[in-house]
mmCIF file of the N, C-alpha and C atoms, coordinates in Angstrom:
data_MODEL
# 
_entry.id   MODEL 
# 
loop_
_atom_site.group_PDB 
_atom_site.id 
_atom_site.type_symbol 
_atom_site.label_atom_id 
_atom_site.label_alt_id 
_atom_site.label_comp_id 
_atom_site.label_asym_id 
_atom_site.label_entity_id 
_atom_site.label_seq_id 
_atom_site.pdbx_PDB_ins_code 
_atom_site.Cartn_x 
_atom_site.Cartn_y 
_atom_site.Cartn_z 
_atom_site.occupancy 
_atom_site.B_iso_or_equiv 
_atom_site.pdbx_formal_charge 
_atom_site.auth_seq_id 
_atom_site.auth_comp_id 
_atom_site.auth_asym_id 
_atom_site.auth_atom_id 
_atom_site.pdbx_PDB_model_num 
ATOM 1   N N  . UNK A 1 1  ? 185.153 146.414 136.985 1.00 0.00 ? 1  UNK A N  1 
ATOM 2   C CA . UNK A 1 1  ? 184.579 147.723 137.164 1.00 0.00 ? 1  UNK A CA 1 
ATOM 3   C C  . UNK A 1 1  ? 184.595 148.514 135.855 1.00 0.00 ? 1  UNK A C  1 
ATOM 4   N N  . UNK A 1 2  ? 185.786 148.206 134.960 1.00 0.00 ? 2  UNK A N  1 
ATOM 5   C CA . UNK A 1 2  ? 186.334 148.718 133.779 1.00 0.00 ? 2  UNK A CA 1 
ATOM 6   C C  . UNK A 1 2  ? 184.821 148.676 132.834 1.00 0.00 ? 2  UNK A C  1 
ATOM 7   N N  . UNK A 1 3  ? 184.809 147.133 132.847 1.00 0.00 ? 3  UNK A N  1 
ATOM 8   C CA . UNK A 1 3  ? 183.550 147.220 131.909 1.00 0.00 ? 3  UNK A CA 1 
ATOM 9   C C  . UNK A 1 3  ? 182.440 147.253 131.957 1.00 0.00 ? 3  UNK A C  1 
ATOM 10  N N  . UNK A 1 4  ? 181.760 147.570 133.566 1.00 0.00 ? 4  UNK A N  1 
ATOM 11  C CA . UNK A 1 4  ? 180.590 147.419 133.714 1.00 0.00 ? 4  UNK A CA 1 
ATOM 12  C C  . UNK A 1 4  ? 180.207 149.300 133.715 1.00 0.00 ? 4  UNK A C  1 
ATOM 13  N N  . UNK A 1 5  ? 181.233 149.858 133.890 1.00 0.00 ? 5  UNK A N  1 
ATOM 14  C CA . UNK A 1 5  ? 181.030 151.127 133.379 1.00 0.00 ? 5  UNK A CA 1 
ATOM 15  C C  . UNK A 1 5  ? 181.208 151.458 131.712 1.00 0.00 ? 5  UNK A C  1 
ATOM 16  N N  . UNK A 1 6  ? 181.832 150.968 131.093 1.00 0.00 ? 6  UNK A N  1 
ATOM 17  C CA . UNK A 1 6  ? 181.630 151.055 129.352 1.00 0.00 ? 6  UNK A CA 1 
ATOM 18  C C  . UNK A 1 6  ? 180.445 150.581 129.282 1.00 0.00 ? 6  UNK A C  1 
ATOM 19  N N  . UNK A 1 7  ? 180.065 149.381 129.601 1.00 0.00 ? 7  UNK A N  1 
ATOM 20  C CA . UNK A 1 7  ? 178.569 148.960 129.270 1.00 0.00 ? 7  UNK A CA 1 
ATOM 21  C C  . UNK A 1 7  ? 177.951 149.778 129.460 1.00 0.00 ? 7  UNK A C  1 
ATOM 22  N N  . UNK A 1 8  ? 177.654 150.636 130.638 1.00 0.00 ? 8  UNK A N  1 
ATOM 23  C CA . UNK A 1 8  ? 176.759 151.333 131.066 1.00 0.00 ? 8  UNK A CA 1 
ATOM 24  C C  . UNK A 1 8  ? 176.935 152.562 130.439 1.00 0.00 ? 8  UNK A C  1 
ATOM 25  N N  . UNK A 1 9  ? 178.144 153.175 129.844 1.00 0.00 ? 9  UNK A N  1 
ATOM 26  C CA . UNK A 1 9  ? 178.185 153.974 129.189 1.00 0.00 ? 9  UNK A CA 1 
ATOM 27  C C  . UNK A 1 9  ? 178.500 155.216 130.240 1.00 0.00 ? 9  UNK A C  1 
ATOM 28  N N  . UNK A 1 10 ? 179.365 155.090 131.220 1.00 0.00 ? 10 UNK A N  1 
ATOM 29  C CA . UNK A 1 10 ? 179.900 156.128 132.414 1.00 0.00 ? 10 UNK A CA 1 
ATOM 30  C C  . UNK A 1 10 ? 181.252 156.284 132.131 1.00 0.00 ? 10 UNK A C  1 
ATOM 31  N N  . UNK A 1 11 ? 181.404 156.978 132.802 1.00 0.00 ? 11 UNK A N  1 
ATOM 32  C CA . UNK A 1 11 ? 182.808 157.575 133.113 1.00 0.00 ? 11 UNK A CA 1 
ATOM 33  C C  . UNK A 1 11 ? 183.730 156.634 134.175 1.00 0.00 ? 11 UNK A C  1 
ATOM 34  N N  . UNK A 1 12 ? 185.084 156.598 133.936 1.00 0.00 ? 12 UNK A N  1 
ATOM 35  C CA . UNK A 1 12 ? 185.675 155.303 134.518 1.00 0.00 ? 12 UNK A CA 1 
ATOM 36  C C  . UNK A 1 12 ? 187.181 156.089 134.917 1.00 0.00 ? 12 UNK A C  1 
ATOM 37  N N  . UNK A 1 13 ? 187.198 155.873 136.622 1.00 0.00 ? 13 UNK A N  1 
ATOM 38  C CA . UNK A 1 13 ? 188.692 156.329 136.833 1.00 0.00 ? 13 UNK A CA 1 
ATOM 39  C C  . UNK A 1 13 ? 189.178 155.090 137.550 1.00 0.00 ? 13 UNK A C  1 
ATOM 40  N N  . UNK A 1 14 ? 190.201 154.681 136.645 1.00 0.00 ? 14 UNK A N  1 
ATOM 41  C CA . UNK A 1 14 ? 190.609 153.654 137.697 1.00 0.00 ? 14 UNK A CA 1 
ATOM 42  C C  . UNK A 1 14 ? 191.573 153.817 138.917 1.00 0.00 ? 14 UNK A C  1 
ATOM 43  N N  . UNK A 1 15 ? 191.828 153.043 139.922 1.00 0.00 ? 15 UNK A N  1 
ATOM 44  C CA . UNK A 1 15 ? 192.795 153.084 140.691 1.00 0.00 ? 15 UNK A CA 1 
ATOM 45  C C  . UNK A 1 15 ? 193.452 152.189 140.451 1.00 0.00 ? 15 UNK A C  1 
ATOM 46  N N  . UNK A 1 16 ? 195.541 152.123 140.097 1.00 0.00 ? 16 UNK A N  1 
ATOM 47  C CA . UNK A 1 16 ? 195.919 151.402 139.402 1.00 0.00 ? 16 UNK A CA 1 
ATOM 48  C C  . UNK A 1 16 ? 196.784 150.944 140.711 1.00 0.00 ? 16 UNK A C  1 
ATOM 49  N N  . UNK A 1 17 ? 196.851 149.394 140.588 1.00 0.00 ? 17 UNK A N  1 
ATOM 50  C CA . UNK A 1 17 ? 197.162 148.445 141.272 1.00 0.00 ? 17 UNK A CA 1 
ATOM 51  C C  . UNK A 1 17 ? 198.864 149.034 141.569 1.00 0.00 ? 17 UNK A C  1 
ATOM 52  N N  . UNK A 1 18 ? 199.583 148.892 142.629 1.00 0.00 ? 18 UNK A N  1 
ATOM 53  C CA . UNK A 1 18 ? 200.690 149.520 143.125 1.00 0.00 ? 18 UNK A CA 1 
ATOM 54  C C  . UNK A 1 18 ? 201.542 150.832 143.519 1.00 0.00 ? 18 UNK A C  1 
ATOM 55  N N  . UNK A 1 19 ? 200.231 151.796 142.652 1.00 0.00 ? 19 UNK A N  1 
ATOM 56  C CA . UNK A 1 19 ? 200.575 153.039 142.285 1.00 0.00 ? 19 UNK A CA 1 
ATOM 57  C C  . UNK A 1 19 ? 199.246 153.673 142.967 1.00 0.00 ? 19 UNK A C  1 
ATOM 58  N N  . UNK A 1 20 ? 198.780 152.916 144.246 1.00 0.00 ? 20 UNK A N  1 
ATOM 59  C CA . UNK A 1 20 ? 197.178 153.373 144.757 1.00 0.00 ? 20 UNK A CA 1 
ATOM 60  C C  . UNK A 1 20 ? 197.225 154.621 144.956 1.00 0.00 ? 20 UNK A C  1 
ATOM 61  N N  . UNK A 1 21 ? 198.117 155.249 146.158 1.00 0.00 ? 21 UNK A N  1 
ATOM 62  C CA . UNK A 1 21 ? 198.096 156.466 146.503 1.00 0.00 ? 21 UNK A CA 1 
ATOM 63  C C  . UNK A 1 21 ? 198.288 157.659 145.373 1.00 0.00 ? 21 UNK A C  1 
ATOM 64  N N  . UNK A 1 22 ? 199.263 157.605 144.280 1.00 0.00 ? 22 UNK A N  1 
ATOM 65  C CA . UNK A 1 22 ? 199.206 158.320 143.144 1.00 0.00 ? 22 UNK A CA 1 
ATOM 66  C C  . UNK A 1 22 ? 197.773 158.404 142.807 1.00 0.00 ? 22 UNK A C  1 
ATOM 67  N N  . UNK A 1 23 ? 197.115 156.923 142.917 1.00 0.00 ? 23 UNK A N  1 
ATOM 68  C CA . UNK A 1 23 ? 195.691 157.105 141.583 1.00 0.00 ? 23 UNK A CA 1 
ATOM 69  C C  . UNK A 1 23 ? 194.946 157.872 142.623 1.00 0.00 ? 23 UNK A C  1 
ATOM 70  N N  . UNK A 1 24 ? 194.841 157.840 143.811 1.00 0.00 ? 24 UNK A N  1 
ATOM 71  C CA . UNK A 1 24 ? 193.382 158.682 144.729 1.00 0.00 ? 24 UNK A CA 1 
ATOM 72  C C  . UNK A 1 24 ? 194.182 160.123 144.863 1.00 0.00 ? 24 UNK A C  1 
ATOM 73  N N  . UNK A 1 25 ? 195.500 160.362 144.951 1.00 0.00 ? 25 UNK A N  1 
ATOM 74  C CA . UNK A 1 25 ? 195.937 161.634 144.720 1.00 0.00 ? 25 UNK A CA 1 
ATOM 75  C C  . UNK A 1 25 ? 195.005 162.507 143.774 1.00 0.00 ? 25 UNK A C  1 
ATOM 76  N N  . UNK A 1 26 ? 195.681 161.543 141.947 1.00 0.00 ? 26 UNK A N  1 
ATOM 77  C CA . UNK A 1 26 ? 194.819 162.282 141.089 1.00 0.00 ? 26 UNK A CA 1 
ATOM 78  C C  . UNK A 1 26 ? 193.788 162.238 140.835 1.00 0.00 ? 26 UNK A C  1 
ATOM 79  N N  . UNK A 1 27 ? 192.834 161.559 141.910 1.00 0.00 ? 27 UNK A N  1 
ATOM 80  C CA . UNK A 1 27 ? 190.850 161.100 141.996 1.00 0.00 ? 27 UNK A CA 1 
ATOM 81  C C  . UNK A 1 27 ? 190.991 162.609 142.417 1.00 0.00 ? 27 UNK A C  1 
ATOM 82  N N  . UNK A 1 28 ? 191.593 163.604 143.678 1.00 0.00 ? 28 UNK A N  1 
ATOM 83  C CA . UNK A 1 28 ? 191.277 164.177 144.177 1.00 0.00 ? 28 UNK A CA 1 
ATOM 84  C C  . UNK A 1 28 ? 191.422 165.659 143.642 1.00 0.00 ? 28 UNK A C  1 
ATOM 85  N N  . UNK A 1 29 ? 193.172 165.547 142.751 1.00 0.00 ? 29 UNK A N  1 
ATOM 86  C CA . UNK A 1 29 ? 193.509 166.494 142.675 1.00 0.00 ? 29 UNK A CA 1 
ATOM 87  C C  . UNK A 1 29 ? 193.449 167.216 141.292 1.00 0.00 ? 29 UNK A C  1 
ATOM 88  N N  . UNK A 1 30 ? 193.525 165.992 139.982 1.00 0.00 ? 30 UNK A N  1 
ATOM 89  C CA . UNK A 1 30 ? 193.090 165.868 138.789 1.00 0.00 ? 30 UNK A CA 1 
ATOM 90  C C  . UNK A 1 30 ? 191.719 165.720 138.020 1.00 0.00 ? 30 UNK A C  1 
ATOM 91  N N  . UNK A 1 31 ? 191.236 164.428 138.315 1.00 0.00 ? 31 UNK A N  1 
ATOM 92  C CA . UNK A 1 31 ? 190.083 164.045 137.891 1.00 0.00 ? 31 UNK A CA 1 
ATOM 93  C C  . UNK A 1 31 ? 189.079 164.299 138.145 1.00 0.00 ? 31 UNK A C  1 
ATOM 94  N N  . UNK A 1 32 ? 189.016 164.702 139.175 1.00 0.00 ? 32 UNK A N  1 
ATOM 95  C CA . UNK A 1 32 ? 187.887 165.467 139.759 1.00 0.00 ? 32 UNK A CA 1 
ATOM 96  C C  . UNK A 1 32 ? 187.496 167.285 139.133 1.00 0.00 ? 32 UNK A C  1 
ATOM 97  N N  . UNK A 1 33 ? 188.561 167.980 139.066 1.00 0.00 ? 33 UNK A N  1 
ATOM 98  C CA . UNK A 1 33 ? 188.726 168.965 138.376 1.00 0.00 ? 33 UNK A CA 1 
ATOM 99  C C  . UNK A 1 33 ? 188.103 168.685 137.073 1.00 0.00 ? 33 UNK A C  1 
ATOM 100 N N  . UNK A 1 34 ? 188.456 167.769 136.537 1.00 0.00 ? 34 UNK A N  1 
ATOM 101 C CA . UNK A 1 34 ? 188.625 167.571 134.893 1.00 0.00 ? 34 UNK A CA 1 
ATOM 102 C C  . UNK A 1 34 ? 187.022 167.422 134.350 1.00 0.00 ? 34 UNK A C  1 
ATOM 103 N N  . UNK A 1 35 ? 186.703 166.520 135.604 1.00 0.00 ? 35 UNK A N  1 
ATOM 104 C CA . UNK A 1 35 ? 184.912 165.594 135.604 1.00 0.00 ? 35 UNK A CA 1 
ATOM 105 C C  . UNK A 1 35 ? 183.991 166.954 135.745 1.00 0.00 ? 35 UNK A C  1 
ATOM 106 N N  . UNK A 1 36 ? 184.252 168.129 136.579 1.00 0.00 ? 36 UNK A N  1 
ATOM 107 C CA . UNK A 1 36 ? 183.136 168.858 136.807 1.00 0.00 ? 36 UNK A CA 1 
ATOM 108 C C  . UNK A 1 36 ? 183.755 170.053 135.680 1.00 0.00 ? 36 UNK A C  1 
ATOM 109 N N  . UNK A 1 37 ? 184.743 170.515 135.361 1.00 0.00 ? 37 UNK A N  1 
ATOM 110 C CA . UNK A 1 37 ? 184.426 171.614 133.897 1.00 0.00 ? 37 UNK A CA 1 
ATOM 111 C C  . UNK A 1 37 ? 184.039 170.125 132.901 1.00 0.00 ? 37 UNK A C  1 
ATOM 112 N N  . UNK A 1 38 ? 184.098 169.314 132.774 1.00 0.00 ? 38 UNK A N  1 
ATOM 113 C CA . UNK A 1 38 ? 183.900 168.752 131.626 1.00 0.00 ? 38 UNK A CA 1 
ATOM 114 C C  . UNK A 1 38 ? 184.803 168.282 130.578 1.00 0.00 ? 38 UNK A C  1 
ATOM 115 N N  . UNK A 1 39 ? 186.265 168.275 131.287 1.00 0.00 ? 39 UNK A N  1 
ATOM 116 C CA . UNK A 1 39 ? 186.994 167.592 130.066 1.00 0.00 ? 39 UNK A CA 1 
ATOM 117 C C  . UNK A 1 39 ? 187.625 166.141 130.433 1.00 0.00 ? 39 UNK A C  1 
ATOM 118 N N  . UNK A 1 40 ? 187.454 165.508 131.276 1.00 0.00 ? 40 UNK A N  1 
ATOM 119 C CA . UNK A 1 40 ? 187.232 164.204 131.935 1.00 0.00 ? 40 UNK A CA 1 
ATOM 120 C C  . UNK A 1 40 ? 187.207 163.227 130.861 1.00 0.00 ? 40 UNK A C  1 
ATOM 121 N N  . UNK A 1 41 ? 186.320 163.110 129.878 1.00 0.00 ? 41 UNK A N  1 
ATOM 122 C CA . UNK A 1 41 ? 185.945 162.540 128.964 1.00 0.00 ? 41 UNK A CA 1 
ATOM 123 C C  . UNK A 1 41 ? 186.930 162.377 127.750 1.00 0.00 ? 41 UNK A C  1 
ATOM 124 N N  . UNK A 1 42 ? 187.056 161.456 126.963 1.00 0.00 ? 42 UNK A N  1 
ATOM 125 C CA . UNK A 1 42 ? 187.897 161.717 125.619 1.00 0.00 ? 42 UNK A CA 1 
ATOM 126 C C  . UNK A 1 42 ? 189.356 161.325 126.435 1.00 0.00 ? 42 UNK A C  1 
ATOM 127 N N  . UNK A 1 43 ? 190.445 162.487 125.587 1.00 0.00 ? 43 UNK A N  1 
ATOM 128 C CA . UNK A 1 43 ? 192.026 161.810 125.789 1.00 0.00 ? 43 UNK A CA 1 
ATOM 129 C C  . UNK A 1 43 ? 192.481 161.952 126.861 1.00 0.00 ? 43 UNK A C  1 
ATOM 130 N N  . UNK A 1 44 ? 191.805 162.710 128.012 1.00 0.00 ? 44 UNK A N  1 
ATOM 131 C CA . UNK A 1 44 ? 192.134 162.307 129.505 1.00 0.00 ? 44 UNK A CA 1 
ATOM 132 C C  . UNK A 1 44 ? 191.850 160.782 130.023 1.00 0.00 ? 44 UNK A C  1 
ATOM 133 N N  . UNK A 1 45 ? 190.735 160.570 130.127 1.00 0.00 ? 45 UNK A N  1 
ATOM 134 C CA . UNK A 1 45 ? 190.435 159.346 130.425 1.00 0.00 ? 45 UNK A CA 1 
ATOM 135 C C  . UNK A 1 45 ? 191.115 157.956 129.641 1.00 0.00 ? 45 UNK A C  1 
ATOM 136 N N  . UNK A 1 46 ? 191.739 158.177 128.158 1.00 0.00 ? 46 UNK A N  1 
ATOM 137 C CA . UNK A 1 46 ? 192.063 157.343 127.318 1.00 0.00 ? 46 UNK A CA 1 
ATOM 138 C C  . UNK A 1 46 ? 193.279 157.172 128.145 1.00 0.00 ? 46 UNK A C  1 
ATOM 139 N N  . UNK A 1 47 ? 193.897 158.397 128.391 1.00 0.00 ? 47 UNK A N  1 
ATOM 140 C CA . UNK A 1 47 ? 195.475 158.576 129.016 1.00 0.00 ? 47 UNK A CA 1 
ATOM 141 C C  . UNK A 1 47 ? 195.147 157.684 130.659 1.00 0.00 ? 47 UNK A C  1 
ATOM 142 N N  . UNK A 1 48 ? 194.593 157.881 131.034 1.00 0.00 ? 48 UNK A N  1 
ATOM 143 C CA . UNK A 1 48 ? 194.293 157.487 132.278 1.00 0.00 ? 48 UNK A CA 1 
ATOM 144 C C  . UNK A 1 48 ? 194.063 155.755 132.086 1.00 0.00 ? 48 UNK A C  1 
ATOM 145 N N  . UNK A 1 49 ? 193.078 155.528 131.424 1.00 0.00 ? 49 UNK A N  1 
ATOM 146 C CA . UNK A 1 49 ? 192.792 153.984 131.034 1.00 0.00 ? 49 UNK A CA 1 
ATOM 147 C C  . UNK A 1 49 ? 194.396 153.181 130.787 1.00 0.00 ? 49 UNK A C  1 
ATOM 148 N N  . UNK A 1 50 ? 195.103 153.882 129.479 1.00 0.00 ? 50 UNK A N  1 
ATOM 149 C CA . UNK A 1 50 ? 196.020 153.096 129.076 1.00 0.00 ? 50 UNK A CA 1 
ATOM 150 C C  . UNK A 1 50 ? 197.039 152.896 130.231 1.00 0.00 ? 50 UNK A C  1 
ATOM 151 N N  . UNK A 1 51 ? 197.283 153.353 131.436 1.00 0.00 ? 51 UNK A N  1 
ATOM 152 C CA . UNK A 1 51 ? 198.029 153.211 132.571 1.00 0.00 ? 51 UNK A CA 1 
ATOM 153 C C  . UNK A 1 51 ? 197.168 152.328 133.316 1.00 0.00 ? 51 UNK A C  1 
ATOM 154 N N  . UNK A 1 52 ? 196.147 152.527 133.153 1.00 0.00 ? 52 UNK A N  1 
ATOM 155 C CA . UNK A 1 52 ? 195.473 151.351 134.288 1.00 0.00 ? 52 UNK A CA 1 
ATOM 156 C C  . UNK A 1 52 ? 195.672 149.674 133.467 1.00 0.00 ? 52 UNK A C  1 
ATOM 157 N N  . UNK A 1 53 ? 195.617 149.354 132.067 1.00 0.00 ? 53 UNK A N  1 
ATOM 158 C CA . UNK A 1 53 ? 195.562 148.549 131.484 1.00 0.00 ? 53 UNK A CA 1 
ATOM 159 C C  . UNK A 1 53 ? 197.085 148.095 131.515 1.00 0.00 ? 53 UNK A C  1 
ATOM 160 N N  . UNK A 1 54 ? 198.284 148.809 131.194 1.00 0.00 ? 54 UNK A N  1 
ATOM 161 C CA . UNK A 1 54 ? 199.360 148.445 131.224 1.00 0.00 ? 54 UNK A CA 1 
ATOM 162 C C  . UNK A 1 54 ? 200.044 147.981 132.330 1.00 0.00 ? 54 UNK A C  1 
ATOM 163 N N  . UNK A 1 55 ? 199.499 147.938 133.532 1.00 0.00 ? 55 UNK A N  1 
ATOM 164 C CA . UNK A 1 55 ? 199.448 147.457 134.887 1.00 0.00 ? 55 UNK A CA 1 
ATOM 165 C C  . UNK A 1 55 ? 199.080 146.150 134.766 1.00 0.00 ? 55 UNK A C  1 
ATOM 166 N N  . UNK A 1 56 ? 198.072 145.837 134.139 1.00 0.00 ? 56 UNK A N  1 
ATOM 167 C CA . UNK A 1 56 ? 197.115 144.540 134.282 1.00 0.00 ? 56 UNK A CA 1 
ATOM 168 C C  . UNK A 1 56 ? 198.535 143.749 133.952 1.00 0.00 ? 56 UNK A C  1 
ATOM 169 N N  . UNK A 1 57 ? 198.272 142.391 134.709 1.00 0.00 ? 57 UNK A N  1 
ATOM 170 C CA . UNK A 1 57 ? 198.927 140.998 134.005 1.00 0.00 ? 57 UNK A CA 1 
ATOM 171 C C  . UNK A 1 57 ? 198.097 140.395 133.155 1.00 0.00 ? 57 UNK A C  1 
ATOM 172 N N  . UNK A 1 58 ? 198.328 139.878 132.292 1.00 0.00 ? 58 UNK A N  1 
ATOM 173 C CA . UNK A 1 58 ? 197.937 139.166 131.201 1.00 0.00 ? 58 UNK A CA 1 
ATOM 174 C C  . UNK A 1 58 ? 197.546 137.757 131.823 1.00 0.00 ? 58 UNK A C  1 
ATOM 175 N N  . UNK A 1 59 ? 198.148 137.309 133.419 1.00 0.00 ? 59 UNK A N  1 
ATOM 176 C CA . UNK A 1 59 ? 197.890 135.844 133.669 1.00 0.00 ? 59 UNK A CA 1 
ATOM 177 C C  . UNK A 1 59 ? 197.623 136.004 135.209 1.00 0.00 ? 59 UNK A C  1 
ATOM 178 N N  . UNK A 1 60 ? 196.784 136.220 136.064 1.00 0.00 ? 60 UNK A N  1 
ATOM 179 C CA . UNK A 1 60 ? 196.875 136.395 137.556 1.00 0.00 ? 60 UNK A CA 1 
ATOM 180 C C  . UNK A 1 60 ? 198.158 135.702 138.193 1.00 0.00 ? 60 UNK A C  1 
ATOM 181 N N  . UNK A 1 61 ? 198.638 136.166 139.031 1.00 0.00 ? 61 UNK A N  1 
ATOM 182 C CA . UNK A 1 61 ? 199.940 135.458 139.728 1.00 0.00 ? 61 UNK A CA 1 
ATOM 183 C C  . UNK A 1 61 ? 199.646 134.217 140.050 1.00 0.00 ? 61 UNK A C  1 
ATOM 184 N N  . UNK A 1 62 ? 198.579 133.728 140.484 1.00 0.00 ? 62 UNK A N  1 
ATOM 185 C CA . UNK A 1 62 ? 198.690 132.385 140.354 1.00 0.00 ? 62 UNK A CA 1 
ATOM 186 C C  . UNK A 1 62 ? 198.812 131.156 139.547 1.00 0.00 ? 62 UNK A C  1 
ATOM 187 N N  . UNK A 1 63 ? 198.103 131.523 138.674 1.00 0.00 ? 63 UNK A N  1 
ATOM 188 C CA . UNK A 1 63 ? 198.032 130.968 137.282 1.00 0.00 ? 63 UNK A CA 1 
ATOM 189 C C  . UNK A 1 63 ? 199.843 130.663 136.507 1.00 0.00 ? 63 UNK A C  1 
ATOM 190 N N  . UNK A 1 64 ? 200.669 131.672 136.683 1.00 0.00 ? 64 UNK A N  1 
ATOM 191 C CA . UNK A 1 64 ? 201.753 131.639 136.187 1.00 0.00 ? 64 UNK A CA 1 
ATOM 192 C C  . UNK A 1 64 ? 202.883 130.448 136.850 1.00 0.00 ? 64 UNK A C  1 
ATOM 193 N N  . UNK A 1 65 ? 203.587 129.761 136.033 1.00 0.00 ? 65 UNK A N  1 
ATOM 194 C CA . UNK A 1 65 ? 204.274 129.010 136.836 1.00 0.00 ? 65 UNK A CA 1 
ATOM 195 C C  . UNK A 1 65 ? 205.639 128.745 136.599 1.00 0.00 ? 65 UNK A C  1 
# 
């Protein structure tokens, strides 16, 4: 989803894997605020990305052995 919105050149909130209810909290209570004045963009979203990325595994659980 990450990159088919950079490609496209959109705006990207992720919902981060274990921490779901936090991420639609701040879909509702943060980001949404941020998206309609307009500051959504830039070091919010960077801040937001680098938590969604630091989540990721580097190897899907299966793969690992």
């Amino acid at each position: 989803d990450y990159e088919a919105a950079r490609d496209n050149g959109v705006l990207f909130n992720p919902i981060v894997a274990g921490k779901e209810r936090d991420s639609w909290n701040n879909v509702l209570e943060v980001s949404s605020v941020k998206f309609r004045n307009g500051t959504f963009k830039g070091e919010y979203q960077d801040e937001i990305l680098k938590d969604f990325f630091a989540t990721l595994a580097e190897e899907p659980h299966w793969k690992i052995s």
